[in-house]
N, C-alpha and C positions, 0 to 999 in steps of 0.2 A: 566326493572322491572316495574310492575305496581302499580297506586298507592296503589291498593290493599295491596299489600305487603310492599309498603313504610311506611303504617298509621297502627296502632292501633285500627280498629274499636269503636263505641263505645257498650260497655255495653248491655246498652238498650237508646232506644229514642223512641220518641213518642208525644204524646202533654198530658198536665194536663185542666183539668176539674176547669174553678173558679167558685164560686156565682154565676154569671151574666149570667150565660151561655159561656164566651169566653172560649179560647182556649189559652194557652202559649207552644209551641213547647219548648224541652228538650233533652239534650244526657247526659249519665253519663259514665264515666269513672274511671277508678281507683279501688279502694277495696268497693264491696257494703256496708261494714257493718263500713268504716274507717270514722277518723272526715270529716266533710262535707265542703265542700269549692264549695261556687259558681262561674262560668265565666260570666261579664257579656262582651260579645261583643262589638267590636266598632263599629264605621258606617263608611260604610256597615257592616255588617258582618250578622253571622246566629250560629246555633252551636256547627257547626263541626270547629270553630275559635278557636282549641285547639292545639298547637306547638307539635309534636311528642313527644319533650323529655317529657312534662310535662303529657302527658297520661301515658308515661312508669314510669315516678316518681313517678305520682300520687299513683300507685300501692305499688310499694316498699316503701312509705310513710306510706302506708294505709289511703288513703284521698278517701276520694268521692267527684272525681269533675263531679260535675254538670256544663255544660253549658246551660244556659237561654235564649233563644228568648224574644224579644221586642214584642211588639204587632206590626202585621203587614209586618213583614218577616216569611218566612218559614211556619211552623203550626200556627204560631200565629195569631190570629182575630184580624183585623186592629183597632186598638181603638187609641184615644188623650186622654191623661191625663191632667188635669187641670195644675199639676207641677209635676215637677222629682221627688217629694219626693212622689208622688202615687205610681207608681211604687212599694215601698216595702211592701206595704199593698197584694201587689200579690204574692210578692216574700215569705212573710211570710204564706197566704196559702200555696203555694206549699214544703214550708219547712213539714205543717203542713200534708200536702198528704203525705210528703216522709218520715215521723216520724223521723225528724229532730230536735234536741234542736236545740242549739249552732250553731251558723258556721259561715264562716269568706266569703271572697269574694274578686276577685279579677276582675279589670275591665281594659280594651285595650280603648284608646281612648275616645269614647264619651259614651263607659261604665265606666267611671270613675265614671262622677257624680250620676251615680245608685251605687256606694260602697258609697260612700257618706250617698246619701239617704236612705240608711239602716242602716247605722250606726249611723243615726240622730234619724229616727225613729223605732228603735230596739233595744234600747241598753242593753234589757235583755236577750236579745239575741245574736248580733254581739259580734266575738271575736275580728278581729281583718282584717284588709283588706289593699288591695294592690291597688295600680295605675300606669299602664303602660304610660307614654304619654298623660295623661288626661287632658281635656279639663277644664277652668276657668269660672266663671262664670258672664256675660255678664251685668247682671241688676243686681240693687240694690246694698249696702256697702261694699259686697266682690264684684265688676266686678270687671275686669280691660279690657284694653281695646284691638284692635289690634287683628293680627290672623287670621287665617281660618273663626273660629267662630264669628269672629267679623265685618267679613264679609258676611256672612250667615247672622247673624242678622238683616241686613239690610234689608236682601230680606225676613224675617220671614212673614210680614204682605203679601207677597205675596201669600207666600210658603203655608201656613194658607189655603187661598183663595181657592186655586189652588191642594192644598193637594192631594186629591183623586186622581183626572186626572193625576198630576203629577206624582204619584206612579203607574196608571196602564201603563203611556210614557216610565218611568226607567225600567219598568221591561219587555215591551216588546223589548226596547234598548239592556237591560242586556240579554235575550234570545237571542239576533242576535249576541252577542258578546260572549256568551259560549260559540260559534261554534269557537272562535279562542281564546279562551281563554289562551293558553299558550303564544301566541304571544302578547294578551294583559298584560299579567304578566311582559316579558321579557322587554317589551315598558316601564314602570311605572324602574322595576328595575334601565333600563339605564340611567333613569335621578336622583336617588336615589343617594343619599354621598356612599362611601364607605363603609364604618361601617353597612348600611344595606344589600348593597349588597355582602358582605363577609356572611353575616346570611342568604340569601335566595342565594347565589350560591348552598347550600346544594338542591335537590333534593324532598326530603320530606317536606322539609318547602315549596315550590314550588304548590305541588303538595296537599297540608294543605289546601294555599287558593283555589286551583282555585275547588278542593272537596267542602269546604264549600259554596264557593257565588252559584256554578252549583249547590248544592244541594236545596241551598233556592229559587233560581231562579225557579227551577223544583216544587218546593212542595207548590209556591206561591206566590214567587217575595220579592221585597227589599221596602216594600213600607212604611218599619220604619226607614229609611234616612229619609225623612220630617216629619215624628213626632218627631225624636230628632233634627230637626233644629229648630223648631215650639219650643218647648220645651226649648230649651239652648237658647232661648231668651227671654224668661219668668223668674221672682224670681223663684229659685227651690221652694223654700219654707218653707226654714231652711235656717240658718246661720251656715257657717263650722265653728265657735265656738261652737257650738252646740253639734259638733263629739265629743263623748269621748271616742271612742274605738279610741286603735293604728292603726294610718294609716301610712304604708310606698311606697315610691313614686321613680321610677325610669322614668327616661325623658334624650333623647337625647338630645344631646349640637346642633347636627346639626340638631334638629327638624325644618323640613320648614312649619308644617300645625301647630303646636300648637307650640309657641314661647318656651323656656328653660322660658324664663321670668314668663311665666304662672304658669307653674308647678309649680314655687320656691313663685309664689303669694299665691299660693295655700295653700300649704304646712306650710308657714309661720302664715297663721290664723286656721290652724287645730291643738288641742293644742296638741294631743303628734305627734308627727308624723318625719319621716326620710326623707333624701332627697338624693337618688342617682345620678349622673350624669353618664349617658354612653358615653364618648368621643368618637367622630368622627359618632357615630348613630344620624337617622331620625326617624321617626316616627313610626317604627315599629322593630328599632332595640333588643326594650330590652324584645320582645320574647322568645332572645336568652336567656334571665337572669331566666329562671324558675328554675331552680334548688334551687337560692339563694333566688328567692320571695315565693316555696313554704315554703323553710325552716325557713324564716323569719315570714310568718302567725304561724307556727307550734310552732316556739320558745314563741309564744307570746300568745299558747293559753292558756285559764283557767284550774283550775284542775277538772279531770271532776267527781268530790263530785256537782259541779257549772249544771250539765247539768237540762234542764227543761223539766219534764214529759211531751211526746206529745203522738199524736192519733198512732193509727195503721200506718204503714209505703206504700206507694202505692206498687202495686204488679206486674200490670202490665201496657206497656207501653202505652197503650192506655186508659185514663181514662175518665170516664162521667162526664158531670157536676154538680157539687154538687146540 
């Protein structure tokens, strides 16, 4: 079976048009006309970083999920943000392109702290938002320490530096490496806990990632890894006391790149918020939890008397810059 037939296509994709001239690459899935729910990918990712089950939920949901490119993967025009909380000031254009009120968001990893940043700054709009495995933050009265990330931070002032170069190195790397890409999956798997590799023993989820990163790779490279390392060493810009939309948070016990300890720092200074554990998963187990994480933004969204008059809605996949 190919993956053709394993995935879901998306909708539509394309890239959106901001102010500035840049470019945000986008896929949609799900019901065009249902509540909106954004993806934000993690790092790496691009995206087509959508788990099979949750393109087919999305639908029977009636959700529009959108997944969001970072600047600098895939369609998107390589840009640095001053902090993560920039970010939603784009995210909120392109709500605005897609004649969206309301909507919620759900982020994988080092898209976490973009649900964050929307829900700090939007909150006339966020309903309500998810966190798979999210990453903590590094500087300032919410850090803590330790991690992946807090590893990364270290070399940020380099990363900074070296940015550009760096991103055209990974992405000529990441092209030598789609030529074996299944082998390289299978390699990452073997050293994975158990709990993830029971989730990516499935076929389709196999076949998820190695579709998204070849996609991005193809359409532009990966070269928004060092903008969110640069970035997740910086003050976002907000304080997660700040969030007051519901946020809920699922993290593996056996996460080896973002500590369990993180997540629960996390979650503890965000004031309403839940705290999942998925026993025996890594880093990318709670993938597997879509079902429960769309039903849980769903449960939790406003009544939509609450929704806010926007523009015309975009039309098609390719749009100009405002």
């Amino acid at each position: 079976m190919t993956a053709h037939n394993l995935l879901d296509p998306p909708l539509l994709e394309g890239s959106v048009g901001l102010p500035d001239g840049r470019q945000l690459g986008f896929a949609e899935y799900g019901s065009p006309h249902g509540r909106a729910v954004f993806w934000f990918h993690g790092t790496p990712g691009a995206r087509r970083q959508i788990p099979p089950i949750a393109r087919a939920l999305a639908a029977e949901r009636d959700v529009r999920l959108i997944a969001l490119e970072r600047p600098g993967v895939g369609d998107s025009t390589p840009h640095l943000y001053e902090a993560v909380i920039d970010y939603a000031a784009d995210v909120e254009v392109v709500a605005d392109r897609f004649g969206i009120g309301r909507f919620g968001a759900i982020g994988l990893s080092g898209g976490g702290p973009y649900v964050l940043s929307c829900a700090a700054a939007l909150p006339d709009r966020f309903t309500a938002g998810a966190i798979l495995g999210g990453i903590a933050p590094s500087q300032g009265d919410d850090a803590v320490e330790g991690g992946a990330i807090g590893f990364a931070t270290r070399l940020a002032p380099v990363v900074e530096q070296l940015r550009t170069p760096l991103g055209h190195g990974l992405s000529a790397v990441a092209q030598v490496l789609a030529r074996i890409s299944s082998q390289v999956f299978d390699l990452y798997m073997h050293v994975s806990p158990e709990g993830d590799k029971a989730v990516f023993r499935r076929p389709e989820m196999k076949e998820m990632f190695i579709d998204d990163l070849s996609g991005a790779i193809a359409r532009g490279g990966m070269r928004s890894l060092f903008s969110d390392i640069v970035l997740f060493s910086r003050p976002w810009g907000f304080r997660l006391g700040d969030v007051s939309a519901p946020i809920r948070f699922w993290h593996g016990d056996a996460d080896h790149l973002v500590p369990l300890a993180h997540g629960e720092h996390v979650a503890a200074l965000v004031p309403d918020s839940d705290f999942s554990v998925r026993p025996g998963e890594s880093h990318l187990g709670s993938l597997d939890a879509a079902e429960e994480i769309l039903d849980a933004i769903l449960s939790l969204w406003p009544d939509e008397d609450a929704e806010r008059p926007v523009v015309a809605p975009l039309t098609s996949a390719e749009d100009s810059p405002a």
